[in-house]
Each structure stands twice: as structure tokens, then as C-alpha cells.
C-alpha positions in Angstrom: -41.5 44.7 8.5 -41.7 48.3 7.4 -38.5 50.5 6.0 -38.7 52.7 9.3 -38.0 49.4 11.1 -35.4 48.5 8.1 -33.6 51.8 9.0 -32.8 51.1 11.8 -30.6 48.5 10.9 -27.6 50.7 11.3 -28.0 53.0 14.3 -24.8 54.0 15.4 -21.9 54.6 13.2 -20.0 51.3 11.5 -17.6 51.4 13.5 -19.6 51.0 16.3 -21.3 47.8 14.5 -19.1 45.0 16.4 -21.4 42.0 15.6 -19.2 40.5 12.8 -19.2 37.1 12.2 -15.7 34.9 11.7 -15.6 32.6 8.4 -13.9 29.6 10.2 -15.1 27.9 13.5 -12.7 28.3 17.2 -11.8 25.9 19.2 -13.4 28.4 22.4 -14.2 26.7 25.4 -14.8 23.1 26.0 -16.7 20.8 28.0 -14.9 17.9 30.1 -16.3 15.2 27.6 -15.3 17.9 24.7 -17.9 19.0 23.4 -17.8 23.0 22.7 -18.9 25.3 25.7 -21.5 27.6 25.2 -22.4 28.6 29.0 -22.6 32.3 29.1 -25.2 34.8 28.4 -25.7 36.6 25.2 -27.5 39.5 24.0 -28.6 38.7 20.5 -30.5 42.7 20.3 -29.8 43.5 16.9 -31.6 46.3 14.1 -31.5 43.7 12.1 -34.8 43.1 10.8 -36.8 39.9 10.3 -38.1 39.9 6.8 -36.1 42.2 4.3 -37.7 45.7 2.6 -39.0 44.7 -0.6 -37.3 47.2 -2.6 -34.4 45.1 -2.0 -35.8 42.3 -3.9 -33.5 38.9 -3.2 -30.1 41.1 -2.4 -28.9 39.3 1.5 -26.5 41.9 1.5 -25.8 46.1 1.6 -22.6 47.8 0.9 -20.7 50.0 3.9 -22.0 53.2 1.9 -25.6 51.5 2.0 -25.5 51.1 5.5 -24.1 54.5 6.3 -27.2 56.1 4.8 -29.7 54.1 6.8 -27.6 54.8 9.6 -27.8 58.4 9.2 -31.7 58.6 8.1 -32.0 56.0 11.2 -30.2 58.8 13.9 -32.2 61.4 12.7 -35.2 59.2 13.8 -34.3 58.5 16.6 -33.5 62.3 17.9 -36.8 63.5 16.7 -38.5 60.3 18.8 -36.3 61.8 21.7 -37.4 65.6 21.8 -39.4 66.8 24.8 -42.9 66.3 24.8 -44.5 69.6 24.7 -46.6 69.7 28.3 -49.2 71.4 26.9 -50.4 69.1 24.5 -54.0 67.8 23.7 -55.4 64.5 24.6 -55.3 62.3 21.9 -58.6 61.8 19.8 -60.7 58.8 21.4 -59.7 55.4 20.4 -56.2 56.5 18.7 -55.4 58.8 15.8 -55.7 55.6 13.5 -51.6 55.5 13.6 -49.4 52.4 14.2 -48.5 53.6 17.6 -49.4 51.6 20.8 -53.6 51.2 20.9 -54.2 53.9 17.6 -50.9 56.0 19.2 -52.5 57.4 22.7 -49.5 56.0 24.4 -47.0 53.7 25.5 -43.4 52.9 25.7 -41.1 55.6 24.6 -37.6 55.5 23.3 -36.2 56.1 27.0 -37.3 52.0 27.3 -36.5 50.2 24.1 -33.3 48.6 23.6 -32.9 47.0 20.0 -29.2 46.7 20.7 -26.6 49.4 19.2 -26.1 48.0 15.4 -26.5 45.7 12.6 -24.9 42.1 12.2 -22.7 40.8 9.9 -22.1 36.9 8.3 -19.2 36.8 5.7 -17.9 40.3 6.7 -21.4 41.5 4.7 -24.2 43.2 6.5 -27.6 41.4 6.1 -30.3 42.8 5.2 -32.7 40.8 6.9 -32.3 38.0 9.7 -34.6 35.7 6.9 -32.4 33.4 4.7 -34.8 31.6 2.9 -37.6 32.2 0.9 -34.8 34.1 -1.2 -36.3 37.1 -0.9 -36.8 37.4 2.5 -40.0 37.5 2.8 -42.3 35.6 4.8 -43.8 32.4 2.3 -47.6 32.6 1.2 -49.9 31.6 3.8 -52.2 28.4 3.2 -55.9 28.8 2.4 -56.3 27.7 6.5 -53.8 30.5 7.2 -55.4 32.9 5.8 -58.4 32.4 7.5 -56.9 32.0 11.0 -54.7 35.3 10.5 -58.1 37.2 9.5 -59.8 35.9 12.2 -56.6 36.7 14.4 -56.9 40.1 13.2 -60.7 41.1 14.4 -60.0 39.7 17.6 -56.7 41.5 17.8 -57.3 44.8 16.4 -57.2 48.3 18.6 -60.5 49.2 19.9 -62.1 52.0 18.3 -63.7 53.6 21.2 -66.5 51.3 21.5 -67.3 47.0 21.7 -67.3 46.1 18.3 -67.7 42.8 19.2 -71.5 43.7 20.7 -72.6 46.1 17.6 -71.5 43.5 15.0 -73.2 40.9 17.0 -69.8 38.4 17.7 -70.7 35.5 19.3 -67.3 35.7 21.2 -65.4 39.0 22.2 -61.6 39.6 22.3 -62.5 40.6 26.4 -65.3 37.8 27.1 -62.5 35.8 29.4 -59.4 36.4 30.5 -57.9 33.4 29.0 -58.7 34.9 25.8 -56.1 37.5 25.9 -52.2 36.8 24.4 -49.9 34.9 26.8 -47.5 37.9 26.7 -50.4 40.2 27.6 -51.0 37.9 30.3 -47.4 37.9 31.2 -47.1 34.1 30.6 -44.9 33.8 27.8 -42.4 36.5 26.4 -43.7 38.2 23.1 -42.4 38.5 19.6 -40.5 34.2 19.5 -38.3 36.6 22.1 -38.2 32.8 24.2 -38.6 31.0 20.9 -37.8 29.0 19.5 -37.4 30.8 17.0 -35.8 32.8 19.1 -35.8 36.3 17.6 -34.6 39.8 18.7 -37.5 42.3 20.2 -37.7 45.7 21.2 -36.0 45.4 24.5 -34.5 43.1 27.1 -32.7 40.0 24.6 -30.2 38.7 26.8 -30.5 34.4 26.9 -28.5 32.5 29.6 -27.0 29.2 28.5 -25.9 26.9 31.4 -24.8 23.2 29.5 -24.3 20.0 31.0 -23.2 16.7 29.6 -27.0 15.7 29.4 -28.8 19.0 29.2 -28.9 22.7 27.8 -30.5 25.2 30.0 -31.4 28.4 28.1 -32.5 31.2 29.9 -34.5 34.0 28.2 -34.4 37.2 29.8 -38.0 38.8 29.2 -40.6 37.4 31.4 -39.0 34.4 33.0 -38.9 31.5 30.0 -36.7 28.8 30.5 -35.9 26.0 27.7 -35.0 22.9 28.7 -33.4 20.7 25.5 -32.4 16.8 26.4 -29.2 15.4 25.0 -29.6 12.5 23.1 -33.2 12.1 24.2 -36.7 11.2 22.1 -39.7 13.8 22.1 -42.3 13.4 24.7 -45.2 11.6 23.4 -47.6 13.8 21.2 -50.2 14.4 23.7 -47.5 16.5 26.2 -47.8 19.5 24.8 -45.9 22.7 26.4 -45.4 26.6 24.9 -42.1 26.7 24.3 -42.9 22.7 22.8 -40.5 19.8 23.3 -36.6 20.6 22.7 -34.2 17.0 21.7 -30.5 18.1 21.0 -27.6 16.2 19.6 -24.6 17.2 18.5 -23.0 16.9 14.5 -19.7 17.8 15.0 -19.0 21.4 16.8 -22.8 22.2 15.8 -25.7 21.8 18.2 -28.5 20.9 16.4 -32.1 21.1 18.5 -35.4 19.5 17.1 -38.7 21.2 18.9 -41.8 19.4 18.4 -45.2 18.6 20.7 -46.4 22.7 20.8 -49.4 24.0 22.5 -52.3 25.6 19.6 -50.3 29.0 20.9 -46.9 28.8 20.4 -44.6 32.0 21.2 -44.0 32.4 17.2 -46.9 34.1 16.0 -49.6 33.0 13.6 -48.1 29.1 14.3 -50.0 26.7 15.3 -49.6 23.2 16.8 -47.8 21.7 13.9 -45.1 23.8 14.2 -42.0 22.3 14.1 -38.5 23.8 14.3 -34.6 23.0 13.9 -32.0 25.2 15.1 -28.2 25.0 14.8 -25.6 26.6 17.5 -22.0 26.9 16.4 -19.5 28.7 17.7 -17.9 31.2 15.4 -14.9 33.0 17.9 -14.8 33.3 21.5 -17.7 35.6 21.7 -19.7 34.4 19.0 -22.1 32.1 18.5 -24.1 31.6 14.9 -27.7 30.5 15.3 -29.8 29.4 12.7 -33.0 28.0 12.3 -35.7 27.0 10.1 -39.5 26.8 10.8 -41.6 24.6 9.3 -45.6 24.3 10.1 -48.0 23.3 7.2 -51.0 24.5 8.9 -49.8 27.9 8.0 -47.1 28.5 5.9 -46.5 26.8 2.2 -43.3 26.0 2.5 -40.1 26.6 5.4 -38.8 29.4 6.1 -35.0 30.0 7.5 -33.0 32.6 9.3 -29.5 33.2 10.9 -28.6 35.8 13.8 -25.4 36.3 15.4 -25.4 35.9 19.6 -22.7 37.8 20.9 -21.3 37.0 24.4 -21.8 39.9 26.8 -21.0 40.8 30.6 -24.2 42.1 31.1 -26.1 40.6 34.3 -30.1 38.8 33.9 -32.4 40.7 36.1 -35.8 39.7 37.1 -38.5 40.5 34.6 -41.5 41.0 37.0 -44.1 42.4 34.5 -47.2 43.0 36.1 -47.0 41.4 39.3 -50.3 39.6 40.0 -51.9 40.5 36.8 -53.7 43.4 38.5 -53.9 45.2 35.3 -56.5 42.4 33.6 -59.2 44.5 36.3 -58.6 47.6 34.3 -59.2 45.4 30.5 -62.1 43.6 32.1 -63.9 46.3 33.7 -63.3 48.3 30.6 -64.7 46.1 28.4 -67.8 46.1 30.9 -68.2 49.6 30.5 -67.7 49.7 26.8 -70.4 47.0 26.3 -72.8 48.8 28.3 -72.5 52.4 26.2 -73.1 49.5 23.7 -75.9 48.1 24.1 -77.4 51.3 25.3 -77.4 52.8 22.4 -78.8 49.8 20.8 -81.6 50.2 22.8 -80.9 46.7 24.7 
């Protein structure tokens, strides 16, 4: 996670940073067989960022004065993302100007579309500095020797194109365009992107509400982007390990107040990137006040990552209303990818001679 994205941990003034979490739990709302309520939707958008800026070493927490600076540095951002474009602007170089923007920066969403939520969180009255817990640091843990390997053989199929097919000049014996099936679930419109379904479930760039609808035997949790719906059974045992689903195989039961969910039995391409199969997860609900509730989590997948690794965001209850998330309705775009690709492997091999 870069500073720019650390920045904008603080968007809008403090005092319009609401997302504090209560020390002790409420009562709230109860089921008939008492259990806490938790039916409601929340939107858990929040600028606070995954893994913390290095320069802050293992410090979970900033001061008021802290957090007004990267508010400020943060607003002025965001107004110079805002301006006009200027109409008579250039095309942008082929294949990208080598930025981080969408595709090397020739395009994509602006500002107008992303909604990371209007502040920080707090836990303890302190503003966090990152949504990870543990490692200490928060930072992500070391990758194994297998997961380094996977992540750099993630990254040639997954990097921008640079104008021409890569994969037929440096003679791949698969490309990142030779099926359909090859591209990302979210691309494909299959699964939401960035853990937004979970689990984890993490904050993205835009459209973080979850629905909970909770029954004496089930929990129903509805995720706003795409259509994802987790289903977690009460009091249940996992499937057996050759059901395997995307958003894997939820069990809940409750320890006290607390919620506690164990997923298990995931597809090789879970919604949390860079896991694999082996991932297992535990969350924790808890209600914190009436509007709050606490959820934590911690990720655990030996394929990948050397050790766990654990997080806490704040889901705030909100009156906003779930509409449908229809991305790309038929999946008429994969022509254009396709068809590109065609066309960029022809130039290709013309120019090899082939």
C-alpha cells in the first residue's frame, strides 16, 4: 500500500470521522432465542488502508494532529484529481505512460466514481493506521519460496500490455488472452474484486455496503459489488474437502455475544489475492453500540504466506439502500479483449516474419 493511498486515511475533517469504536459491548438488538441481532446493512468504506506505510514502523496508532495533516495533504489530492480535463489534450502514448494508472494510465475510472467512504476508523478512541493487526508492523508476512514463485508468475500474466503480445515474442507457451477462463473472476464479473466479498472481507474503491439477514440457523451476508452472497451454517461441519466454492465453506457458532465463522474448502482462486486453496480463515463479529459492529479476522494459508496474518475494521450500520450491481451484462466486453489480443498477435508474428 503506497503513502498516496495512506493519505487518504483522513479525507474530510475529524469531525467528520464518525466511525469510532465503543470500549464495552451493547446489548443492541436481539434475536428470539437471544442471540445478538446483526440484520442490517453496513457500509464498511473506509481510507483506512490495509497494510501500514513503513515509515511508521510498528506504531497502530496516529495522534489528532497526525491525522489532520494527512487529511489536509489528502484534500488537496483529491481537488487536483477533480479539475477539468483540458479538451484539448493529446492521446496518451501507446501502451500507457508506464504510470500506475488504469492499463499504463490511458484511462479509466475517475474520481466522479470512487467511493472509499468519507474518513478513517477508530478502535480505543485511536485512529489506526492500518486495518492489519498482526504481523506488528503491519505489513504483509514474507511469502514462502512457493509464493514467491506463484506471485512472479502471477505477475507476467497480469502485467499491462505494452503495445504488443509479449506472450508470442517471448515465446510463452500460454498467454494471459489464450481463453477466456484465463482472465480474473472480477474481470469476468464472477466474483467481486479486492476480498470486497471476502472473506476477508476488505474495503475497495467503491460500492462496500454488505447486507446481513440472520436466522436461528443461518447468516446471510450480502455483498454489494457484483452479486456475492455468503451463506455461513450455524452449528454445522464443513462440506467434505472435495466441495470446493469461491467464497469457500463458511461454519459459524457463537462464544458468547461474538460470532465467530471458520471458512474452509476454497477453490485454487479465492477472492483474497495471491491465496490459494489452503486458505483458511476465522472471523469474529461483535457488536460494539447500536450501529457498530467490530470485525476481525485472521488469514492463514501455508502455501503462501509464513505465518498468519490479522486485521480489524469497523462496520457501521447505514440507511443506505443495495442496488443491483449489473457489471457488464453478458460479458460483451470479453469480444473487445479477445479480438484484441488477435490483432496484437498478428502485428506479432508479422514482424517475426511467421
Amino acid at each position: 500500500m503506497t503513502t498516496r493511498f495512506f493519505q487518504a486515511a483522513a479525507l474530510l475533517p475529524l469531525t467528520l470521522l464518525p466511525l469510532a469504536l465503543a470500549a464495552p459491548p451493547a446489548a443492541g438488538p436481539r434475536t428470539p432465542d437471544g442471540k445478538p441481532d446483526f440484520s442490517g446493512v453496513y457500509d464498511i468504506a473506509s481510507l483506512t488502508p490495509l497494510t501500514r506505510p513503513k515509515s511508521l514502523g510498528d506504531r497502530l496508532t496516529l495522534t489528532d494532529a497526525e491525522a489532520q495533516t494527512i487529511a489536509r495533504q489528502e484534500e488537496a489530492v483529491r481537488q487536483a484529481t477533480n479539475r477539468a480535463s483540458d479538451p484539448n489534450r493529446k492521446a496518451p502514448p501507446v501502451g500507457g505512460d508506464g504510470s500506475l494508472g488504469p492499463a499504463g494510465n490511458v484511462g479509466g475510472y475517475n474520481s466522479f466514481w470512487v467511493d472509499r467512504g468519507q474518513g478513517a476508523f477508530k478502535i480505543d478512541g485511536k485512529w489506526r493506521t492500518s486495518i492489519l493487526t498482526d504481523p506488528p508492523d503491519g505489513q504483509m508476512p514474507p511469502l514462502t519460496p512457493l509464493g514467491k514463485e506463484l506471485a512472479a508468475r502471477r505477475a507476467v500474466m497480469g502485467r499491462p500490455n505494452r503495445g504488443d503480445a509479449f506472450w508470442i515474442t517471448e515465446n510463452m507457451k500460454q498467454g494471459p488472452y489464450d481463453d477466456p477462463e484465463l482472465r480474473p473472476l472480477a474481470e469476468r464479473c464472477l466474483l467481486a474484486f479486492g476480498a470486497s466479498a471476502g472473506p476477508p472481507m476488505l474495503p475497495v474503491m467503491y460500492n462496500n455496503l454488505k447486507q446481513i439477514v440472520q436466522t436461528k440457523d443461518r447468516v446471510l451476508i450480502l455483498n454489494e459489488m457484483v452479486h456475492d452472497v455468503r451463506v455461513i451454517r450455524l452449528n454445522a461441519q464443513h462440506d467434505p474437502p472435495e466441495i470446493r466454492k469461491w467464497l469457500g465453506d463458511s461454519i459459524g457458532h457463537w462464544e458468547g455475544d461474538t460470532l465467530v465463522v471458520d471458512t474452509t474448502n476454497f477453490t485454487d482462486s479465492p477472492g483474497l489475492g495471491q491465496a490459494t486453496r489452503n486458505l483458511h480463515i476465522i472471523e469474529r463479529f461483535t457488536r460494539l453500540d447500536a450501529k457498530t459492529l467490530s470485525y476481525k479476522f485472521t488469514v492463514e494459508d501455508p502455501t503462501i504466506w509464513t505465518r498468519p496474518w490479522s486485521g480489524e475494521v469497523a462496520w457501521p450500520a447505514t440507511d443506505q439502500r443495495i442496488y443491483e450491481y449489473a457489471c457488464h451484462e453478458g460479458n460483451y466486453s470479453f469480444t473487445g479483449i479477445l479480438k484484441g489480443a488477435r490483432v496484437l498477435e498478428a502485428d506479432a508474428l508479422k514482424k517475426l516474419g511467421k
